[in-house]
The first five atom37 places (N, CA, C, CB, O) and aatype in JSON, in Angstrom:
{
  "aatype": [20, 20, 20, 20, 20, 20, 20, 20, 20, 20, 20, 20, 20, 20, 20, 20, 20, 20, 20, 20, 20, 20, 20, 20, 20, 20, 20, 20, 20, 20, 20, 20, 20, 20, 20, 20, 20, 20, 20, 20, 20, 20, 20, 20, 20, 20, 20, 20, 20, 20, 20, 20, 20, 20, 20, 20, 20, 20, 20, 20, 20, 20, 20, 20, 20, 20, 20, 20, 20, 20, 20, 20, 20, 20, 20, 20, 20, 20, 20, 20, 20, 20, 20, 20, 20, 20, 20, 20, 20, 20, 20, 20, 20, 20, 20, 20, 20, 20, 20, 20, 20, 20, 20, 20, 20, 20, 20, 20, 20, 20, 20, 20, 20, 20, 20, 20, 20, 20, 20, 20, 20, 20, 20, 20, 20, 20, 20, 20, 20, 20, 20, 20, 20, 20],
  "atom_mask": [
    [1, 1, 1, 1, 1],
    [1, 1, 1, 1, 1],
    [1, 1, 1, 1, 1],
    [1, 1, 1, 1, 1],
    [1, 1, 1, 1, 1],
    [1, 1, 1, 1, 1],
    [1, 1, 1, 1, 1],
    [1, 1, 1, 1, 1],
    [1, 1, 1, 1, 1],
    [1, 1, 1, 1, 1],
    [1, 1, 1, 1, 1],
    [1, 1, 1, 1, 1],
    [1, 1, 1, 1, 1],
    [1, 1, 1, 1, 1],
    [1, 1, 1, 1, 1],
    [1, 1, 1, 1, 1],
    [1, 1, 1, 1, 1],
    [1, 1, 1, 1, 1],
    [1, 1, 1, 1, 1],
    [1, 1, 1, 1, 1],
    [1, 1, 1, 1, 1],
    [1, 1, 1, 1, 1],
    [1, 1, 1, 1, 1],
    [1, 1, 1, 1, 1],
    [1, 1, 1, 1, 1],
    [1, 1, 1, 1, 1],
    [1, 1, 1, 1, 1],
    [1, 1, 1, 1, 1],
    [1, 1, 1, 1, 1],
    [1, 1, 1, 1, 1],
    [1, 1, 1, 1, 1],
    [1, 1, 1, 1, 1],
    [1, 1, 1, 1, 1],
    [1, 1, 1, 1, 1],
    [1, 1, 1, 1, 1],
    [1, 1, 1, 1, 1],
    [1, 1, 1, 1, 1],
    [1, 1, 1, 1, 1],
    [1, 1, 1, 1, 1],
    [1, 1, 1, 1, 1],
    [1, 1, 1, 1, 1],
    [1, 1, 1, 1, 1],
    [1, 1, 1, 1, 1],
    [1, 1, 1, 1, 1],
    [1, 1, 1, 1, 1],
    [1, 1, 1, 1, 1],
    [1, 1, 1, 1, 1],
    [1, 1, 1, 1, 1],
    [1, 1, 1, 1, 1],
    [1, 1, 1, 1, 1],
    [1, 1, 1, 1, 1],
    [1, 1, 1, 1, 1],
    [1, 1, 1, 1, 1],
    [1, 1, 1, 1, 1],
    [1, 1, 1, 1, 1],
    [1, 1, 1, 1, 1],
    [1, 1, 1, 1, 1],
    [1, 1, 1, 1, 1],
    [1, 1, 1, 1, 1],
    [1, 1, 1, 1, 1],
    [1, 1, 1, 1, 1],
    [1, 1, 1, 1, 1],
    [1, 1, 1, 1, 1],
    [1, 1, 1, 1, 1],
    [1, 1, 1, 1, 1],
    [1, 1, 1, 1, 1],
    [1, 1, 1, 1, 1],
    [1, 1, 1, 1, 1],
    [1, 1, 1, 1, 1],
    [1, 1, 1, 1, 1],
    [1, 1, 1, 1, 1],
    [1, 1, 1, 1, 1],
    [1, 1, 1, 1, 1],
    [1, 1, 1, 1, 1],
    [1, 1, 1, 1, 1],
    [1, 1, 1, 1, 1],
    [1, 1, 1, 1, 1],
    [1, 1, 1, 1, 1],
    [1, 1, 1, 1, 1],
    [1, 1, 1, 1, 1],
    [1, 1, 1, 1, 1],
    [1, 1, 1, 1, 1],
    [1, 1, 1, 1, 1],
    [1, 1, 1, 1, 1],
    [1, 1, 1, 1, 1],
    [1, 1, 1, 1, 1],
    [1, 1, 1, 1, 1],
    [1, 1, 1, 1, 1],
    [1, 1, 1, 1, 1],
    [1, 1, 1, 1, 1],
    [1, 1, 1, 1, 1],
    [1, 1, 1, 1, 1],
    [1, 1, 1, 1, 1],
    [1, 1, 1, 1, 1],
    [1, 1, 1, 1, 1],
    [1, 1, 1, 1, 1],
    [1, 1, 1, 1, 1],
    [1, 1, 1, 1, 1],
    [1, 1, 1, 1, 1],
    [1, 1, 1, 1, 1],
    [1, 1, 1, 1, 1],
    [1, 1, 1, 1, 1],
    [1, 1, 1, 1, 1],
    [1, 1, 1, 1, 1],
    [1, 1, 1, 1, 1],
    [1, 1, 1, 1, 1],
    [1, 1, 1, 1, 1],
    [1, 1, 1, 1, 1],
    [1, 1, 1, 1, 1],
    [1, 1, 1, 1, 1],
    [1, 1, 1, 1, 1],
    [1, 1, 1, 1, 1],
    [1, 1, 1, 1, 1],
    [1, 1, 1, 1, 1],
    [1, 1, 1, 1, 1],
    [1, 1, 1, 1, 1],
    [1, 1, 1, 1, 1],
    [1, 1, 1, 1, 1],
    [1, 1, 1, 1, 1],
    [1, 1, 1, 1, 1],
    [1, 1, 1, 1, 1],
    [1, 1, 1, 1, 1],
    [1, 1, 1, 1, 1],
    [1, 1, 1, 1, 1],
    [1, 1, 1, 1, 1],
    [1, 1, 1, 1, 1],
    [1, 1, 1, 1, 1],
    [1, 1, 1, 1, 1],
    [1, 1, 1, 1, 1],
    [1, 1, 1, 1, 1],
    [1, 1, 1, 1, 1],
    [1, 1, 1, 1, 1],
    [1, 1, 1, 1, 1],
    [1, 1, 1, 1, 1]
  ],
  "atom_positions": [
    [[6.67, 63.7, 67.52], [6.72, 62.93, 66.28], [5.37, 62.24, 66.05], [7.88, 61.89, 66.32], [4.7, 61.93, 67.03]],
    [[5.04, 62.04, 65.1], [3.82, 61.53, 64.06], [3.64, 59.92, 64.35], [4.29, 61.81, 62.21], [4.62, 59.26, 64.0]],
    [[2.83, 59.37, 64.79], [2.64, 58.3, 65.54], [2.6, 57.26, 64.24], [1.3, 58.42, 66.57], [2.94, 56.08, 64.27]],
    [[2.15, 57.91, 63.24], [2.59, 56.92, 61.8], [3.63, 56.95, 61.53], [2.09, 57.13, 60.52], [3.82, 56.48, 60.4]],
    [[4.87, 57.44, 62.24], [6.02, 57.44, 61.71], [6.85, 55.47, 61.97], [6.84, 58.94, 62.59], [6.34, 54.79, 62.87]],
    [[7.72, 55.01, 61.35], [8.61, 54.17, 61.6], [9.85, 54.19, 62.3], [8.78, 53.86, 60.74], [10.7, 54.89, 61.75]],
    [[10.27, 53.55, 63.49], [11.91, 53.96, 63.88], [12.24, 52.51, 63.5], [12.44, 54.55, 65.78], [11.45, 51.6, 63.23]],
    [[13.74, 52.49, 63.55], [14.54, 51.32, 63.75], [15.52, 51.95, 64.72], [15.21, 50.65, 62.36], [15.13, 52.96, 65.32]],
    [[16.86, 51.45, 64.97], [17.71, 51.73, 66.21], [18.39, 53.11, 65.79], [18.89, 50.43, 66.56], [19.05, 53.64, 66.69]],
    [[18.34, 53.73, 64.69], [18.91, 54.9, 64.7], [18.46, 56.09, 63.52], [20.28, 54.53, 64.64], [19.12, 56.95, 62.94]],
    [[16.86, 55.65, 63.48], [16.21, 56.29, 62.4], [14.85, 56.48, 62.34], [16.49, 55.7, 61.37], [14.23, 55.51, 62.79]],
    [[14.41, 57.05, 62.09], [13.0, 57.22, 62.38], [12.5, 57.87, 60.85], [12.74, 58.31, 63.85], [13.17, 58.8, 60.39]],
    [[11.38, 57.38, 60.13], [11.36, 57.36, 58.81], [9.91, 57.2, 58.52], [12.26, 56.32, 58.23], [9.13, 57.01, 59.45]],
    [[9.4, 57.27, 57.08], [7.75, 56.78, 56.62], [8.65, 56.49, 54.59], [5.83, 58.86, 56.91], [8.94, 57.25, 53.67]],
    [[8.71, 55.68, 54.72], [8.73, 55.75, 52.95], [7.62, 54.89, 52.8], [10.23, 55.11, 52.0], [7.73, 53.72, 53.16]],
    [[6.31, 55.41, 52.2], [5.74, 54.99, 51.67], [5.33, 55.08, 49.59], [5.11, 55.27, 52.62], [5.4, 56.09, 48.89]],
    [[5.0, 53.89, 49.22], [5.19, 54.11, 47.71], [4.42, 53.75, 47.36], [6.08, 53.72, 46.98], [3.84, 52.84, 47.96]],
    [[3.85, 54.35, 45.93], [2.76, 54.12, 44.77], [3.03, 53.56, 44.04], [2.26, 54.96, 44.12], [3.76, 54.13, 43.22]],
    [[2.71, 52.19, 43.79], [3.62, 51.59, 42.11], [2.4, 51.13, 41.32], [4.96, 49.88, 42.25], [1.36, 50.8, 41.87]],
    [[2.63, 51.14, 39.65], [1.58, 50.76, 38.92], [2.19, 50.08, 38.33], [0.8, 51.55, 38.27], [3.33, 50.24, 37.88]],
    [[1.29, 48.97, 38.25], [2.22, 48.22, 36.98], [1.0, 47.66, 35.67], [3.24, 46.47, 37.81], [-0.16, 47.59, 36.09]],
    [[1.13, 47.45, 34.79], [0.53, 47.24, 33.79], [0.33, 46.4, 32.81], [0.66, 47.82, 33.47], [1.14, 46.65, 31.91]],
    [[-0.48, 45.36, 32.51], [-0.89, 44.6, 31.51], [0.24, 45.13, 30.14], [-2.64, 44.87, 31.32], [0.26, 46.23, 29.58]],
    [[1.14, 43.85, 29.88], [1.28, 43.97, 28.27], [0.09, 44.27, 27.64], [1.77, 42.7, 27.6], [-1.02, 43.77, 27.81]],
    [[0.59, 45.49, 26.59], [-0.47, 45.93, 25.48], [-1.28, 46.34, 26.13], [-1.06, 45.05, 24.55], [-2.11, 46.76, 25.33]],
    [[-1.75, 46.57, 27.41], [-2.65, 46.71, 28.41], [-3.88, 46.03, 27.91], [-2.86, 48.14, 28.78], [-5.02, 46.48, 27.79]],
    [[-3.46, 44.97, 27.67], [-4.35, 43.65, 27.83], [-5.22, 44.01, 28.98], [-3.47, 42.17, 28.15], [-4.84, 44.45, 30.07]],
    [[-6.86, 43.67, 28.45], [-7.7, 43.23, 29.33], [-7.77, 41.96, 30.43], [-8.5, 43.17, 28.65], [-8.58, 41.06, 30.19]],
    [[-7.18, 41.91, 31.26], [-7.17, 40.68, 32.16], [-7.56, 40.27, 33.11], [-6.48, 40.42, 32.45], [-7.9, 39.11, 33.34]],
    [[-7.57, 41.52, 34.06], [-7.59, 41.75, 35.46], [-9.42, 41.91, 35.6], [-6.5, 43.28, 35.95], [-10.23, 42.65, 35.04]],
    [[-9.58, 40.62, 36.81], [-10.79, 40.56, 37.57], [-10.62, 40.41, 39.02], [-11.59, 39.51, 37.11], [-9.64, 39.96, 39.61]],
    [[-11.75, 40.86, 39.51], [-11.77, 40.65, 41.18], [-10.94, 39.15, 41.34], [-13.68, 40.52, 41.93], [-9.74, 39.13, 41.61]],
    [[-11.62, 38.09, 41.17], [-10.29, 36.86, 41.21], [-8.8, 36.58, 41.26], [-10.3, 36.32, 40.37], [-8.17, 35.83, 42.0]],
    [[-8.3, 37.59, 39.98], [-7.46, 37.51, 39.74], [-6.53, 38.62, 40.26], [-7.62, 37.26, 38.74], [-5.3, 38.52, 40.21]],
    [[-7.19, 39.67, 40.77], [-6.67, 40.67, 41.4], [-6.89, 40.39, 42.59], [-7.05, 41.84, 41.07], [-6.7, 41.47, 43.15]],
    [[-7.2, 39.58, 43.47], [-6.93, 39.14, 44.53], [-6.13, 38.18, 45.03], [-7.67, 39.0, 44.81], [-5.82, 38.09, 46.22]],
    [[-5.71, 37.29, 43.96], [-4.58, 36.42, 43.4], [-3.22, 37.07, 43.35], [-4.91, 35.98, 41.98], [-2.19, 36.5, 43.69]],
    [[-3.27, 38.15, 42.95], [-1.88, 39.01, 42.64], [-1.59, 39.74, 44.23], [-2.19, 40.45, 41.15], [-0.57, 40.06, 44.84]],
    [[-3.24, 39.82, 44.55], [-2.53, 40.63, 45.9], [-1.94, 39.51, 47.12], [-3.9, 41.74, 46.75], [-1.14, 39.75, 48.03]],
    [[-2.4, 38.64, 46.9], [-2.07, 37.08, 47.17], [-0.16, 37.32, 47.61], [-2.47, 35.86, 45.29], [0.57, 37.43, 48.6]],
    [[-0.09, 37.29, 46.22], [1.56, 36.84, 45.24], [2.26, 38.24, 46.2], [1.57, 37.14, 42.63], [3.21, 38.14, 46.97]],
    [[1.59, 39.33, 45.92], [2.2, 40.07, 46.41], [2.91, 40.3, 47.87], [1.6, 40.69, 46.12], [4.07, 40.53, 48.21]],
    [[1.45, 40.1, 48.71], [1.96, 40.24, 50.21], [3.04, 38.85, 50.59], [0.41, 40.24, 51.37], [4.01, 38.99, 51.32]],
    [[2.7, 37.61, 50.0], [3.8, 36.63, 50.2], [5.32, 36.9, 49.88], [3.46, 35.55, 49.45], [6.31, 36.62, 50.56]],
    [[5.23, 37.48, 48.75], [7.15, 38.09, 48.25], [7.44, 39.2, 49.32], [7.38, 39.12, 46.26], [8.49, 39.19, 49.96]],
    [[6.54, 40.11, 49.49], [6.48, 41.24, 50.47], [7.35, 40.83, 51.94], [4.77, 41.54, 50.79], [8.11, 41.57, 52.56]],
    [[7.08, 39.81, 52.17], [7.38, 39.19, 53.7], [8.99, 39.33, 53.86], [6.87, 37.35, 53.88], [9.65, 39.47, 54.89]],
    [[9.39, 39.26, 52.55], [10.85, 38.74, 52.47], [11.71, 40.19, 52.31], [11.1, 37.57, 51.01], [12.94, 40.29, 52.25]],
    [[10.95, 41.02, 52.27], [12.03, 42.15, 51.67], [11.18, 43.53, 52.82], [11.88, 42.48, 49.28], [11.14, 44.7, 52.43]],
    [[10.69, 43.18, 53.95], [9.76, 44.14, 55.09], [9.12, 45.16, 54.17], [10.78, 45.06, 56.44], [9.59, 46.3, 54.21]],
    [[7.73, 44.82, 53.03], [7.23, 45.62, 52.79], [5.61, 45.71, 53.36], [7.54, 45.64, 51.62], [4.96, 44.68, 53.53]],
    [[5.13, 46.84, 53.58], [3.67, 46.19, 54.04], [2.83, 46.7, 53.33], [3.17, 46.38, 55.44], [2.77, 47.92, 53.44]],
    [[1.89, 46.07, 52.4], [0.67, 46.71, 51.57], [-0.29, 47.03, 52.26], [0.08, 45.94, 50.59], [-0.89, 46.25, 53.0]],
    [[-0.67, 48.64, 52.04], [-1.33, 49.45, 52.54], [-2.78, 49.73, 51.96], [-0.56, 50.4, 52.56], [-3.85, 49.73, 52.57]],
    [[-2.52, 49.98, 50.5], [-4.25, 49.92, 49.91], [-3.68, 49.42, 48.53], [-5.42, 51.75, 49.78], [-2.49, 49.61, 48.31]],
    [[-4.43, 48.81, 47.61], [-4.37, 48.59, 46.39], [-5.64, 48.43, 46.02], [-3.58, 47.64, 46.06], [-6.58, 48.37, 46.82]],
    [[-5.78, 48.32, 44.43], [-6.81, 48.36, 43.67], [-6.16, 48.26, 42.18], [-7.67, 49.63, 44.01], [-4.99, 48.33, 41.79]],
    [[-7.45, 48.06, 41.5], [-7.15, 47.74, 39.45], [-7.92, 48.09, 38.84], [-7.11, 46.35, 38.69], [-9.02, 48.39, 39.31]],
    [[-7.64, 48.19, 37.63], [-8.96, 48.16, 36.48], [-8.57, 46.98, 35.46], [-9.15, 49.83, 35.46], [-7.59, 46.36, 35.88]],
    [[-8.96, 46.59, 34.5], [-8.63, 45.76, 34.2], [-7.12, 45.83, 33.48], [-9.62, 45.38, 33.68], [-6.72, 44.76, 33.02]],
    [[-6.83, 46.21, 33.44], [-5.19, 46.36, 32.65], [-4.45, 46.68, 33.14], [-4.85, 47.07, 31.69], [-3.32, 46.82, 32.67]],
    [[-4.89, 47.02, 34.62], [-3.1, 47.61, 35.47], [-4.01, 47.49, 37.04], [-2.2, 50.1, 34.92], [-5.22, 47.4, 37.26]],
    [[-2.76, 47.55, 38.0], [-3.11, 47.57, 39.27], [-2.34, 49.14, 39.95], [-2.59, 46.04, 39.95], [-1.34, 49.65, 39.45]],
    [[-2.66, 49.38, 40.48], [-2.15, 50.26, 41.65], [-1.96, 49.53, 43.27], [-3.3, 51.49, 41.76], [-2.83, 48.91, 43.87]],
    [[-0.32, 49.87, 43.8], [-0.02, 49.37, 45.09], [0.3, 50.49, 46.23], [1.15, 48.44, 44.91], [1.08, 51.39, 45.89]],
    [[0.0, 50.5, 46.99], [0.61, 51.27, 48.03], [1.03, 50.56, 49.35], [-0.29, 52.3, 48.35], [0.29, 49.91, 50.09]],
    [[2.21, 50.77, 49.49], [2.86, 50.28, 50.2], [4.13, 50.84, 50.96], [3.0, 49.46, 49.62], [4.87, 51.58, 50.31]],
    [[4.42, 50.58, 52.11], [5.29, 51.28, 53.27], [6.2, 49.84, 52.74], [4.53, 51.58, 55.31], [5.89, 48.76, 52.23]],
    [[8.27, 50.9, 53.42], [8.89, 49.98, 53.74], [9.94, 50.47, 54.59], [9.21, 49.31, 52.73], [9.83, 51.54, 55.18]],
    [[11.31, 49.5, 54.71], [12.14, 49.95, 55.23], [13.4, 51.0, 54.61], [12.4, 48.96, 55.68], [13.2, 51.39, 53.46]],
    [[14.4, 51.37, 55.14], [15.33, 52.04, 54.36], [15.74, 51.13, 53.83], [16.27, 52.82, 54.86], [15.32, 51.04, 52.67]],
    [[16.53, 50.2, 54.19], [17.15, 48.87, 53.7], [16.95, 48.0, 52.23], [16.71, 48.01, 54.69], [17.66, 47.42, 51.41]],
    [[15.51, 48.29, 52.45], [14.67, 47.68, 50.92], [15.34, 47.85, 50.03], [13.35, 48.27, 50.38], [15.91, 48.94, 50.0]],
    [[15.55, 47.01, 49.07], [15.88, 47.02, 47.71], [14.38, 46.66, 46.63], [17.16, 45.83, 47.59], [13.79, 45.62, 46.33]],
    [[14.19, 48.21, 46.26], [12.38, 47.78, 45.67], [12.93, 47.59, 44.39], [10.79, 49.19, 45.69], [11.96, 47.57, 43.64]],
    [[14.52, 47.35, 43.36], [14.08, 47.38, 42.02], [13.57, 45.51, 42.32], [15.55, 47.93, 40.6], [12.6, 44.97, 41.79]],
    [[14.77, 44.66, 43.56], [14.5, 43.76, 43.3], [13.62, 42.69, 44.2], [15.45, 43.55, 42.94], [13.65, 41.47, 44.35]],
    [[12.82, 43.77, 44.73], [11.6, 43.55, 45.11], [10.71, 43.74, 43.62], [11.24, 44.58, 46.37], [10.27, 42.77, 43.01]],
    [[10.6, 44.54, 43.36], [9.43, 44.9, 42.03], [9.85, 43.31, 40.89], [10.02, 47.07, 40.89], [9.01, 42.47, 40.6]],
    [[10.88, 43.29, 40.58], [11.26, 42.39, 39.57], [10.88, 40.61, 40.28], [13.1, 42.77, 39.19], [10.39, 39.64, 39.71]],
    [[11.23, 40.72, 41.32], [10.7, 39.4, 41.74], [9.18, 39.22, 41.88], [11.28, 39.07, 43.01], [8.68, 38.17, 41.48]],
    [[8.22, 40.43, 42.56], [6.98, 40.15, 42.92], [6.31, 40.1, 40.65], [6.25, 41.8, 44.43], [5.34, 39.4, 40.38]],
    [[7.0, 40.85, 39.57], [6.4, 40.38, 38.73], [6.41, 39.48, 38.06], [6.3, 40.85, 38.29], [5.51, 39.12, 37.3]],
    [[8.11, 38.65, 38.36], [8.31, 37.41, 37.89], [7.54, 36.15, 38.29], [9.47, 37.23, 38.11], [7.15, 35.24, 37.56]],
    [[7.42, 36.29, 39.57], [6.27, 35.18, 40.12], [4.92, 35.64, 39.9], [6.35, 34.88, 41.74], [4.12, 34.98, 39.23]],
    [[4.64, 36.7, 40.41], [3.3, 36.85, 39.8], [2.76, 36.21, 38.84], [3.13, 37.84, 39.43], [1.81, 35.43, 38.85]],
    [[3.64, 36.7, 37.7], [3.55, 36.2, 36.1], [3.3, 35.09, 35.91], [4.61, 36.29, 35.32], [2.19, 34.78, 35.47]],
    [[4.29, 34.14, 36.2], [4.1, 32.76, 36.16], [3.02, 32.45, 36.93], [5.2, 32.04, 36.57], [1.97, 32.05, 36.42]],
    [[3.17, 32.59, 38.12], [1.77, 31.74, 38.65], [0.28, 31.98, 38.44], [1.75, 31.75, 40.0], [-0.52, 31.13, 38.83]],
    [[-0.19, 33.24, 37.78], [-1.37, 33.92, 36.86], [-1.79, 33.16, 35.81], [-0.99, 35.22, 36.2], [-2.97, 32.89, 35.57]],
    [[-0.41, 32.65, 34.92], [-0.31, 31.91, 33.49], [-0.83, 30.55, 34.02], [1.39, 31.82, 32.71], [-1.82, 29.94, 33.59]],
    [[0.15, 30.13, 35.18], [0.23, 28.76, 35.46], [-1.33, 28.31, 35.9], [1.39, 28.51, 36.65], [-1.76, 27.21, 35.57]],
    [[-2.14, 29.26, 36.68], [-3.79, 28.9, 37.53], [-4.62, 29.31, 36.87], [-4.22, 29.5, 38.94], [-5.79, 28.94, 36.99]],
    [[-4.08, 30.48, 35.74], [-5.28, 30.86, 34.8], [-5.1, 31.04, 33.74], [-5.93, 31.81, 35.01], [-4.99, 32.08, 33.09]],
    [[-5.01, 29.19, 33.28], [-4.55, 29.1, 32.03], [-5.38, 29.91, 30.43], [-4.51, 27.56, 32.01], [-4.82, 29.89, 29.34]],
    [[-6.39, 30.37, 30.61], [-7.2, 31.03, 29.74], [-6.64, 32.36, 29.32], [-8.47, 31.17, 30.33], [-6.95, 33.03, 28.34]],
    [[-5.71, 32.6, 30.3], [-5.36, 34.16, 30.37], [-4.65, 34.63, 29.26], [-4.51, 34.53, 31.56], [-4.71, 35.67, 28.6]],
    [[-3.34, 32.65, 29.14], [-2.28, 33.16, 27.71], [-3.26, 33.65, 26.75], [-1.28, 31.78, 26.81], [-3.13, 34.81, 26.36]],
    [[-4.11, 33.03, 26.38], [-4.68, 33.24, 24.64], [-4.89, 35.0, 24.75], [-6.69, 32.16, 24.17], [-4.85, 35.58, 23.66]],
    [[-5.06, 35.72, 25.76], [-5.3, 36.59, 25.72], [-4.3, 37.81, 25.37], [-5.82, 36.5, 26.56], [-4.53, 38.93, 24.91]],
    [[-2.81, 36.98, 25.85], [-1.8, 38.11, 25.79], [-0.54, 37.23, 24.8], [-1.22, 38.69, 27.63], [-0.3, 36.06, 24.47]],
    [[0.02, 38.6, 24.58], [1.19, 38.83, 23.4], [2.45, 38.01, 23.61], [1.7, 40.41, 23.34], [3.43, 38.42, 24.23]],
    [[2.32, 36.85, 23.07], [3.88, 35.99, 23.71], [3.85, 35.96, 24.66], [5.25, 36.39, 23.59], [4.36, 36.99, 25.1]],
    [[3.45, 35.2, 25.54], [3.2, 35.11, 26.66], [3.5, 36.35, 27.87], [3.77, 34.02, 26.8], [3.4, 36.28, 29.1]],
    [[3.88, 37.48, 26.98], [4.05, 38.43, 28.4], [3.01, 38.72, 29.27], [4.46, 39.75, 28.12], [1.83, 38.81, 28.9]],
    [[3.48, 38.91, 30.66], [2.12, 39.36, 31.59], [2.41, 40.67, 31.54], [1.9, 38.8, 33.27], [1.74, 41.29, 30.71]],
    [[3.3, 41.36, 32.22], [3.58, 42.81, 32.57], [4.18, 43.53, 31.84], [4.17, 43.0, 33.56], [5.16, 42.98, 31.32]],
    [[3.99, 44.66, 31.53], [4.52, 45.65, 30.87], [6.27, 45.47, 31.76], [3.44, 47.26, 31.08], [6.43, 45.04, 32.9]],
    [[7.4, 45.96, 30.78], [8.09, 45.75, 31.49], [8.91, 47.1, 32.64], [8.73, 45.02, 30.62], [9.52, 47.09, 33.71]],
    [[8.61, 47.81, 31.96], [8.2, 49.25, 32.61], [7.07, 49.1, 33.77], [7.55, 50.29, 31.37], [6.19, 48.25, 33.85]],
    [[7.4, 50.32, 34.76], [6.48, 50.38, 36.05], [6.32, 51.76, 36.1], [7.08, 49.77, 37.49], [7.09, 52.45, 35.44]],
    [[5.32, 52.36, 36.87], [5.54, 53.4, 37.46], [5.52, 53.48, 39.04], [4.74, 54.16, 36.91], [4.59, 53.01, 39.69]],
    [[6.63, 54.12, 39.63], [6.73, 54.54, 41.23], [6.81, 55.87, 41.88], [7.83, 54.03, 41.74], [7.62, 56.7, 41.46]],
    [[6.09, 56.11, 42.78], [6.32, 57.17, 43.15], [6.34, 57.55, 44.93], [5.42, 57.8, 42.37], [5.4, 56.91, 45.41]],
    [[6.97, 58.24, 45.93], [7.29, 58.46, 46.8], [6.04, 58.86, 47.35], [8.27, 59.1, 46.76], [5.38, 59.55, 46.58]],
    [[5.54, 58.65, 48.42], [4.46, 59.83, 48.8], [4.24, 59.73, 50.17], [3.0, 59.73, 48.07], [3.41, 59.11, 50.83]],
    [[5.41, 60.69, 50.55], [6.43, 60.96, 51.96], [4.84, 61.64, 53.1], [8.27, 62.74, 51.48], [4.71, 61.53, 54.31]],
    [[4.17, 62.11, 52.41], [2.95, 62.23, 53.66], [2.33, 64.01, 53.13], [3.92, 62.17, 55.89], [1.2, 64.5, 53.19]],
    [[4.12, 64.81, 52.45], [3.5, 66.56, 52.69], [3.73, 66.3, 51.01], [4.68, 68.26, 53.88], [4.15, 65.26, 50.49]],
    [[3.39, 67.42, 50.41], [3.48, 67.6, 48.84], [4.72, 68.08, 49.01], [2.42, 68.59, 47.96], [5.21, 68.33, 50.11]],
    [[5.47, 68.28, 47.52], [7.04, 69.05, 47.6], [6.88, 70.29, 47.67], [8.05, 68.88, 46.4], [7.69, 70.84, 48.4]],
    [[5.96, 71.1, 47.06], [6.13, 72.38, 47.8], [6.01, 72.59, 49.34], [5.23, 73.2, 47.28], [6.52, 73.65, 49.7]],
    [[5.46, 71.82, 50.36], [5.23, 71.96, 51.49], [6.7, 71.76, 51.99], [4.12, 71.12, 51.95], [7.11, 72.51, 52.87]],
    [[7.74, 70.51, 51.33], [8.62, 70.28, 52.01], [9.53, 71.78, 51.76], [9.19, 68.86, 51.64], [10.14, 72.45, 52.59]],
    [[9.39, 71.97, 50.54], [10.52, 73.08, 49.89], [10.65, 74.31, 50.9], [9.97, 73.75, 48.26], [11.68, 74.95, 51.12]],
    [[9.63, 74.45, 51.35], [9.1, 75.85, 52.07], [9.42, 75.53, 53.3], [7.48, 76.3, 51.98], [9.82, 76.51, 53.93]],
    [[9.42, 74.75, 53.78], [10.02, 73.95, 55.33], [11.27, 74.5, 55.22], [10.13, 72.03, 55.49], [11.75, 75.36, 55.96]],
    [[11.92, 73.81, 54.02], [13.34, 73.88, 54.41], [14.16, 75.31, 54.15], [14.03, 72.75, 53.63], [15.26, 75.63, 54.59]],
    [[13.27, 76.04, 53.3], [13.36, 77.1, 52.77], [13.15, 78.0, 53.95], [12.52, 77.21, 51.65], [14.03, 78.85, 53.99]],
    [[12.13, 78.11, 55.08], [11.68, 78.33, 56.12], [13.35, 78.8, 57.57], [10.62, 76.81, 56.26], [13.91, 79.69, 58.21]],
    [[13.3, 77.22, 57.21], [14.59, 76.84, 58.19], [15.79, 78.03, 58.8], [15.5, 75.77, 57.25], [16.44, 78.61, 57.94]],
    [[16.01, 78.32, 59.98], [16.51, 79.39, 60.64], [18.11, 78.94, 60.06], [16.13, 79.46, 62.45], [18.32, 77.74, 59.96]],
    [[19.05, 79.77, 59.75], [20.88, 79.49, 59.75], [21.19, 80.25, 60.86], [21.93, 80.1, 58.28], [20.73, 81.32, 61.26]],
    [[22.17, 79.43, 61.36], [22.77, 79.47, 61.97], [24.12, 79.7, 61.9], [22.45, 78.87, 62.31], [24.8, 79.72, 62.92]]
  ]
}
């Protein structure tokens, strides 16, 4: 087994995930400051739900996360909490930011996520496709 892999007492696993999330209107917002602020917000909510951020990065209107977790995780309400605080506390330390965005929204309320188990899906397909019956 793959030394990056994860066990717990009866599982052995890698879910790792891509999430983007995005500036209302894709508002211009996001600076080194402030994107280090979010990654801040992030790894602190993270603690509570065993996620671990792996690489991230932004441009100014959206971020990209990557991040490992457990089976257990519940990421819608992981995702919904890390943007609810986020939000607020962005507004709340960088107060310049409202004038910039639409009714005070920070985040698009839409995300994008995606799985990215380690092989592409054709690699898995062909594995299993592969697979001897018995």
């Amino acid at each position: 087994m793959s030394s990056d892999l994860d066990k717990n007492q009866h599982s052995v696993y890698r879910l790792t995930y891509h999430l983007v999330l995005v500036i209302k209107y894709r508002k211009q917002v996001i600076n080194e400051e402030i994107f280090d602020r979010l990654i801040e917000i992030f790894n602190k909510n993270a603690i509570n739900f065993d996620i671990e951020l792996e690489e991230s990065n932004f441009k100014s209107d959206h971020i990209h996360l990557l991040f490992k977790t457990k089976p257990q995780t519940q990421l819608l309400k992981f995702i919904n909490a890390y943007k609810s605080a986020s939000s607020r506390l962005i507004k709340k330390e960088y107060p310049e930011i409202r004038k910039k965005l639409c009714k005070e929204a920070f985040w698009k309320i839409g995300y994008f996520i995606s799985t990215t188990g380690g092989a592409n899906l054709e690699t898995v397909q062909k594995y299993i496709q592969n697979q001897k019956r018995l």
